[in-house]
Kinemage of the C-alpha trace (Angstrom):
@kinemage 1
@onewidth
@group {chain A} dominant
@subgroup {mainchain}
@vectorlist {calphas} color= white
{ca unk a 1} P 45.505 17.903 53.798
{ca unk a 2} L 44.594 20.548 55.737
{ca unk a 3} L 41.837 22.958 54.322
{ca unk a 4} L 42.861 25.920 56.762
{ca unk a 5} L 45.927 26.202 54.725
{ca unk a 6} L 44.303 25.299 51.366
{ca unk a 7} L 42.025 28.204 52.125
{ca unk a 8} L 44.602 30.293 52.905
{ca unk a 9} L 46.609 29.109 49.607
{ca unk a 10} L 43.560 29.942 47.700
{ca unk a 11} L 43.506 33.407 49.032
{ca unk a 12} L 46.977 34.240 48.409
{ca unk a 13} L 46.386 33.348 44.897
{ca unk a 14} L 43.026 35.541 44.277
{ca unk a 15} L 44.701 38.391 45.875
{ca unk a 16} L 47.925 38.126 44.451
{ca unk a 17} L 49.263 39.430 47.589
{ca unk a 18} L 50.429 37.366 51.031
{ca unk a 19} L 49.348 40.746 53.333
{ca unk a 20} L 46.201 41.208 51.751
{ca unk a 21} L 45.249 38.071 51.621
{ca unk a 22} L 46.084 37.527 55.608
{ca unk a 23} L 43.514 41.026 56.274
{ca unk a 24} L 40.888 39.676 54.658
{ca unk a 25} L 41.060 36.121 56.596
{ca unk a 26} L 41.368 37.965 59.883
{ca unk a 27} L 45.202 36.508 60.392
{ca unk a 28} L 48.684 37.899 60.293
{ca unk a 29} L 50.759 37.752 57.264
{ca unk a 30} L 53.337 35.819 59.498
{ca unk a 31} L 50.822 32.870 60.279
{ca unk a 32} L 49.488 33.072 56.879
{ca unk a 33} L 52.927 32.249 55.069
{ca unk a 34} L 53.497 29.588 57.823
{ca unk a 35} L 50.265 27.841 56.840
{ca unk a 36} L 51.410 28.088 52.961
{ca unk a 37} L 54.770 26.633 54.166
{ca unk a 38} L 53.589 23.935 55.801
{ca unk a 39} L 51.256 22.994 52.484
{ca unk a 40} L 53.661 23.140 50.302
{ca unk a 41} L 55.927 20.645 52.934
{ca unk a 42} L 53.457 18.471 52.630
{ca unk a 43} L 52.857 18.233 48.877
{ca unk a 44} L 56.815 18.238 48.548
{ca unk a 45} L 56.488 21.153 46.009
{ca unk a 46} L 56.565 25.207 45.475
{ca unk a 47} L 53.223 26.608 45.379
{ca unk a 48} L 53.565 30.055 45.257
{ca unk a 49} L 56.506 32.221 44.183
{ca unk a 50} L 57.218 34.750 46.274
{ca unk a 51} L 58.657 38.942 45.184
{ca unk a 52} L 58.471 42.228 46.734
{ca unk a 53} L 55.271 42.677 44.339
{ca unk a 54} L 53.588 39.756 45.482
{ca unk a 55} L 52.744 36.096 44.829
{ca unk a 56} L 52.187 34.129 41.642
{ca unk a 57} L 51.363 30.382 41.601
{ca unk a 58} L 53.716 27.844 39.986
{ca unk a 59} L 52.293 25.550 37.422
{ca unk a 60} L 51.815 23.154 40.432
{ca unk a 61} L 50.248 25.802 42.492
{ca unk a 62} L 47.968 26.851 40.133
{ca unk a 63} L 46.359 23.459 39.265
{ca unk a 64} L 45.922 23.064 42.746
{ca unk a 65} L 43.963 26.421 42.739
{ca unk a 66} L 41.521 25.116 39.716
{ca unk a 67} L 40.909 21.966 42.160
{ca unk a 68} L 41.123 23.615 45.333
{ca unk a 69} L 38.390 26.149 44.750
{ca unk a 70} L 35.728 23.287 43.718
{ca unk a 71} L 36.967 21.212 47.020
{ca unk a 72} L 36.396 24.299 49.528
{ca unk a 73} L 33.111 25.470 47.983
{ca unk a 74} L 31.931 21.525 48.172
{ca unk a 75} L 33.008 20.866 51.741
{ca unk a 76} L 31.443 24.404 52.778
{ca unk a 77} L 27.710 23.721 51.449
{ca unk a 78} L 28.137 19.950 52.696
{ca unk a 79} L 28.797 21.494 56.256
{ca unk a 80} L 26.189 23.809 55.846
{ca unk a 81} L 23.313 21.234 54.397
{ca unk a 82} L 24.700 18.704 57.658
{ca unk a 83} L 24.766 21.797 60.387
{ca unk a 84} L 22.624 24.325 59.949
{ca unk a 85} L 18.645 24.639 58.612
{ca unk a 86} L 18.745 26.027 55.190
{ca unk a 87} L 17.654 29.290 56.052
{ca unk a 88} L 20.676 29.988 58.549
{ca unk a 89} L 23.467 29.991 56.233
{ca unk a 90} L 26.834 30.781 57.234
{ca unk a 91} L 30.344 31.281 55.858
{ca unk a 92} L 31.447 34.256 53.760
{ca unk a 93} L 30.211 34.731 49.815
{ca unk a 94} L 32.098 36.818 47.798
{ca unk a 95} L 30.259 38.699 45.344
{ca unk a 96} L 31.170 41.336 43.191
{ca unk a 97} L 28.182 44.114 41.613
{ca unk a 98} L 28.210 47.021 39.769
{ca unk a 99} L 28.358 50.479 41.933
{ca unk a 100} L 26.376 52.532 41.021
{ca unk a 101} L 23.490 49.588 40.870
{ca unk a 102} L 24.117 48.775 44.055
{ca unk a 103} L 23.952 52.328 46.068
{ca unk a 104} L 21.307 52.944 44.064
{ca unk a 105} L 18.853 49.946 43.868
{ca unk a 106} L 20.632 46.580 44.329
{ca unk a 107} L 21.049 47.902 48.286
{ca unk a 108} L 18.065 47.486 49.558
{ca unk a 109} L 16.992 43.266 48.823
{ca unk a 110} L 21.344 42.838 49.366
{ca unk a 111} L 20.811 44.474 53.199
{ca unk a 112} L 17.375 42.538 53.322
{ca unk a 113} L 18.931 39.138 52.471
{ca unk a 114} L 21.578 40.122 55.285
{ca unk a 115} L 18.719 40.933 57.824
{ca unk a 116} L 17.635 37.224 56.923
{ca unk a 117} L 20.985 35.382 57.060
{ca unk a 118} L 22.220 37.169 59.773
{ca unk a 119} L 25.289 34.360 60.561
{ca unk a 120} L 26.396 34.795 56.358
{ca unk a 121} L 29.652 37.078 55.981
{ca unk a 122} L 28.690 39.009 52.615
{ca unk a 123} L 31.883 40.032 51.186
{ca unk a 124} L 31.272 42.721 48.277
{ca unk a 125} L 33.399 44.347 45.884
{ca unk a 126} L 31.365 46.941 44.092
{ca unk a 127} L 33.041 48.235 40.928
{ca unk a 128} L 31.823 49.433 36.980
{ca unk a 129} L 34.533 47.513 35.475
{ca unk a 130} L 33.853 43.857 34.514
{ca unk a 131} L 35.627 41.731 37.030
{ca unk a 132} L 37.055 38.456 36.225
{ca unk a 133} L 34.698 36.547 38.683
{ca unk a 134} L 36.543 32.943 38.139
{ca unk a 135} L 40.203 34.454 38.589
{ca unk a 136} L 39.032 36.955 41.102
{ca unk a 137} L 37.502 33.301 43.360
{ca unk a 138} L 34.257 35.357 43.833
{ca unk a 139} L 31.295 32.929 44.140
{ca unk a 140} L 28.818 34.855 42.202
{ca unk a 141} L 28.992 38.025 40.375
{ca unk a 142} L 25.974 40.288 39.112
{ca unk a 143} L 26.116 42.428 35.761
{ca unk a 144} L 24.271 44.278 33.427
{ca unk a 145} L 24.912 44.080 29.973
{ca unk a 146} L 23.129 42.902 26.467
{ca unk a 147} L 26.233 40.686 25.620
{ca unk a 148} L 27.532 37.948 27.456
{ca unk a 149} L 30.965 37.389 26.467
{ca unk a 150} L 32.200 34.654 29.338
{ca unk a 151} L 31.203 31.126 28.215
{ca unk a 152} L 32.777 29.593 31.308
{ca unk a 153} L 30.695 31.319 33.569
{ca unk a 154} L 26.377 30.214 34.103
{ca unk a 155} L 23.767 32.999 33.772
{ca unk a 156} L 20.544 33.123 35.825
{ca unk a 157} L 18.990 36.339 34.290
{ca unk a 158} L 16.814 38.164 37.419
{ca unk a 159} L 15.633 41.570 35.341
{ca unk a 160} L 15.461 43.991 32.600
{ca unk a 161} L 17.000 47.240 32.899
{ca unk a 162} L 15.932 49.629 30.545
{ca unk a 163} L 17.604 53.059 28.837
{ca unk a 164} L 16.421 56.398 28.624
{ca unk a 165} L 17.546 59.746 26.552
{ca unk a 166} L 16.833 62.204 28.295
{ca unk a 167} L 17.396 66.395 28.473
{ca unk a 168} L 16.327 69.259 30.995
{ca unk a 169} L 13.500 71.294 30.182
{ca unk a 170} L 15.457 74.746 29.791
{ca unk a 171} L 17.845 72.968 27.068
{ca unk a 172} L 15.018 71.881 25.280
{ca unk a 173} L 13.968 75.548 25.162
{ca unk a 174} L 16.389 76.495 24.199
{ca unk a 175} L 17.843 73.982 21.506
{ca unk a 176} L 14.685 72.291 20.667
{ca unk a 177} L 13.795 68.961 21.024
{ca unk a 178} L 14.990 65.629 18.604
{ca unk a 179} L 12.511 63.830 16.779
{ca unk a 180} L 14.533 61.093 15.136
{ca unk a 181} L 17.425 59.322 16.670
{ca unk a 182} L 19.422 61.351 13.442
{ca unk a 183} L 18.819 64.657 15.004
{ca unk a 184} L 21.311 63.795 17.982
{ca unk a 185} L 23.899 64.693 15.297
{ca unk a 186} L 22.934 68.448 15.797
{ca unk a 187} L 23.093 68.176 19.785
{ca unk a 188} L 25.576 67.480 21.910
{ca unk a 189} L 25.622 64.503 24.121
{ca unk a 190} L 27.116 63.227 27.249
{ca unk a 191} L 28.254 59.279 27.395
{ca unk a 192} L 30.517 56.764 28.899
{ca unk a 193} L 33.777 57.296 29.341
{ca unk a 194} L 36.558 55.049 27.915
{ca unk a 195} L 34.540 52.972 25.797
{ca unk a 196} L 34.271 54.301 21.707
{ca unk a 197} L 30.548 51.733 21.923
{ca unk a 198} L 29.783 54.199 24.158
{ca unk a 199} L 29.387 57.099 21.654
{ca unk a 200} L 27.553 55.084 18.923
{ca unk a 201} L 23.508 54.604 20.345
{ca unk a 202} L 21.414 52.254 19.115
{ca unk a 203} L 17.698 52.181 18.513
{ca unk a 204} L 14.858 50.534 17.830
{ca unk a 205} L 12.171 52.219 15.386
{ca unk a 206} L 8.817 50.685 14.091
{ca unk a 207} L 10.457 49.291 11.459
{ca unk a 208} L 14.287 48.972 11.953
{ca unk a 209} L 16.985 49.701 14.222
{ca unk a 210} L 18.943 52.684 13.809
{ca unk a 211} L 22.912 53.565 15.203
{ca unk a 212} L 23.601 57.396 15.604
{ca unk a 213} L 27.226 58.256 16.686
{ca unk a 214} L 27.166 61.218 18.978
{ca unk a 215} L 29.669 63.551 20.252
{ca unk a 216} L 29.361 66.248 22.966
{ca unk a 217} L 31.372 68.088 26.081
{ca unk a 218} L 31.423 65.420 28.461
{ca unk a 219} L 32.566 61.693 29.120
{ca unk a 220} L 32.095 60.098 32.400
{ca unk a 221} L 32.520 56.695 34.022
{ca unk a 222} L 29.957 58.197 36.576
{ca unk a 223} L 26.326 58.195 35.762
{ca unk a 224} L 25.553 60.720 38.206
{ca unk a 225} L 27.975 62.777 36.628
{ca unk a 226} L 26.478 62.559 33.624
{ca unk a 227} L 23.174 63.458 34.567
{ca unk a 228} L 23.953 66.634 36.376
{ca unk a 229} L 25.420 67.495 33.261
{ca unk a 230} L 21.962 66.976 31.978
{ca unk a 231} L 20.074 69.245 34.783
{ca unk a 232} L 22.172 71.530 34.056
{ca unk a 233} L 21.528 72.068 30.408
{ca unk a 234} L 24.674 70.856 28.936
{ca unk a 235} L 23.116 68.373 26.631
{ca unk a 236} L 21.590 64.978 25.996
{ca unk a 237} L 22.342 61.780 27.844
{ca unk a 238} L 20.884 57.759 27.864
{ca unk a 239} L 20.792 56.501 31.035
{ca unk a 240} L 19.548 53.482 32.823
{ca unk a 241} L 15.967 54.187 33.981
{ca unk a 242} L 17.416 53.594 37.931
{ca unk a 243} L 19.482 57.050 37.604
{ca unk a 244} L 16.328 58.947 36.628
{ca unk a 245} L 13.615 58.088 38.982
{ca unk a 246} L 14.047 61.293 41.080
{ca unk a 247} L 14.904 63.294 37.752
{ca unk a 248} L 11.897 62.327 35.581
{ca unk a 249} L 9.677 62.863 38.561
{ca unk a 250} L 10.457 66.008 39.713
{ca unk a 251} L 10.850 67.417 36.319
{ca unk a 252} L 14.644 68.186 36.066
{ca unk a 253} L 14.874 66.214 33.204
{ca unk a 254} L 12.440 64.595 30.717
{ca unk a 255} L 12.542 61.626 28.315
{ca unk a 256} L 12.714 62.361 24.729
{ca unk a 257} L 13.020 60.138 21.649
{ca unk a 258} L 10.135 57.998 23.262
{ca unk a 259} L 8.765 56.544 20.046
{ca unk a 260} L 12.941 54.878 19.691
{ca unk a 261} L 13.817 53.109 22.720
{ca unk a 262} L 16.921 52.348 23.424
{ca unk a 263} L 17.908 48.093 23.400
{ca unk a 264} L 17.346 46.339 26.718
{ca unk a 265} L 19.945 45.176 28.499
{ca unk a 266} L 19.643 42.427 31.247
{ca unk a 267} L 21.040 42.377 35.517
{ca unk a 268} L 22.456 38.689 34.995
{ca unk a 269} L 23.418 36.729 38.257
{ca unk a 270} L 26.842 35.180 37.118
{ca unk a 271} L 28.431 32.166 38.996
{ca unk a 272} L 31.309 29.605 37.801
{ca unk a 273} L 30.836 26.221 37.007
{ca unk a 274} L 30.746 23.820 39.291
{ca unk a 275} L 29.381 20.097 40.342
{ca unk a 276} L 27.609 21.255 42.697
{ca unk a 277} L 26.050 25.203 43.348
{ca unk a 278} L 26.685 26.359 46.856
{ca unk a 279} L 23.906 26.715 48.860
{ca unk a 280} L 24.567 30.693 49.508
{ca unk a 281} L 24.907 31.372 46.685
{ca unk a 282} L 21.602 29.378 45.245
{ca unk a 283} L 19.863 30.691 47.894
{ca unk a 284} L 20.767 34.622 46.964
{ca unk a 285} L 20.209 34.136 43.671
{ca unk a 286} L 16.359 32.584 44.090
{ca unk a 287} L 16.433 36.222 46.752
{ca unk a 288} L 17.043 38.077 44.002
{ca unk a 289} L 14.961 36.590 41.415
{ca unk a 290} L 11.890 36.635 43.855
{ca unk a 291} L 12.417 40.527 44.762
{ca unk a 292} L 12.929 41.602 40.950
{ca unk a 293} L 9.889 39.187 39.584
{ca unk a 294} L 7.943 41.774 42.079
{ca unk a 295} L 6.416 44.567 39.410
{ca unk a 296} L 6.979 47.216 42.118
{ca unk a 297} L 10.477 46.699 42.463
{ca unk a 298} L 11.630 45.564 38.563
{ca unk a 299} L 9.837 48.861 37.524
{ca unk a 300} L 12.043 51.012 38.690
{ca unk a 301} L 14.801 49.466 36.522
């Protein structure tokens, strides 16, 4: 079988679209369907079913997907162990990270595991939303979150990441500053957008947790957003401590409701199942735990 078209099967499937899916292997759509065509003359079946919207596998194509996937990652690493020294790895990895993480922390050990693997195609898809990383065929995905829903996918958690309430000096001033997590009723908040969890925060006090739901002027999928809302005077917000470093220190905002903290929630390195873990991907992933076991660099989350 030939693994040039398998590969380019695979693709067509993950992007769910024949021109797409030729761009991001560097070929033209034409020599991309040829390559499908001559896969599925081979295997004597329909692999893909074809529209003006896209493609979809048939029931044959798509257990060939669940099997292909394994084959490709397998035959990858074993030409990468037999080829290269473990440091020079090569090949693309598709990984998939939160946004606003990423330009704002997860940039700098990503562009210094580059500098190190300098033959390695990194192919990132930075997005808030929660990506399906086994339909999606990304090799690894990392998230943040205090609930790991996705049984079919193993967790290597790298660091905690840590939540702050904060509010600008002049609303303070102004409105006067909470003591309990039950005085956010009074003040109005800024929070997530599109997600009702969003608007009910939890706590932790000396002795129990406590759950406020707040309301306010402002909903945002944008973090930054949010917190120029909060320079600004507009109200309250709880953000992740990686928004506020410039914030907190030059005193635009402050932290309040210190003696509460917010729960902890966890950066999780997220990869599917498999016989046997790529070698990129292992080797990113022990990157990554190194650089956020440093204090100096998991304080700031």
């Amino acid at each position: 079988m030939d693994l040039v078209g398998l590969k380019t099967f695979c693709r067509a499937v993950e992007e769910g679209n024949l021109t797409v899916a030729a761009k991001m292997l560097h070929i033209t759509k034409s020599v991309a369907s040829r390559r499908i065509q001559a896969l599925e003359d081979e295997l004597k079946t329909r692999l893909l079913l074809r529209s003006t919207r896209g493609v979809t596998p048939t029931d044959a194509g798509t257990m060939l997907y669940e099997r292909a996937v394994d084959i490709l990652a397998d035959v990858e690493d074993t030409v990468q162990s037999v080829t290269c020294a473990a440091s020079d790895l090569v090949g693309t990895l598709r990984l998939t990270a939160p946004r606003s993480f990423t330009d704002l922390d997860l940039k700098k050990p990503l562009t210094n595991f580059m500098t190190a693997h300098p033959n390695l195609m990194l192919e990132l898809n930075l997005t808030d939303e929660r990506m399906d990383i086994n339909g999606g065929g990304y090799d690894m995905g990392l998230r943040i979150t205090d609930n790991l829903e996705d049984s079919s996918l193993i967790a290597k958690r790298l660091a905690a990441v840590r939540t702050h309430v904060v509010a600008s000096p002049a609303y303070l001033k102004k409105h006067g500053e909470p003591k309990t997590p039950e005085d956010l009723k009074d003040h109005p908040c800024v929070f997530y957008a599109n997600l009702d969890a969003a608007k009910q925060w939890n706590f932790m006090g000396a002795r129990s947790a406590k759950s406020v739901r707040v309301h306010g002027p402002l909903s945002s999928n944008s973090g930054t957003m949010q917190l120029a809302a909060v320079e600004a005077g507009l109200g309250v917000a709880s953000l992740p401590r990686f928004f506020l470093h410039s914030a907190l220190a030059s005193g635009k905002v402050v932290e309040i409701l210190g003696d509460f903290p917010r729960p902890t929630r966890y950066l999780y390195a997220l990869y599917p199942e498999r016989r046997l873990l790529p070698l990129k991907v292992r080797k990113l992933i022990d990157f990554l735990d190194a650089y956020y076991t440093d204090p100096k660099n998991s304080d700031c989350l």
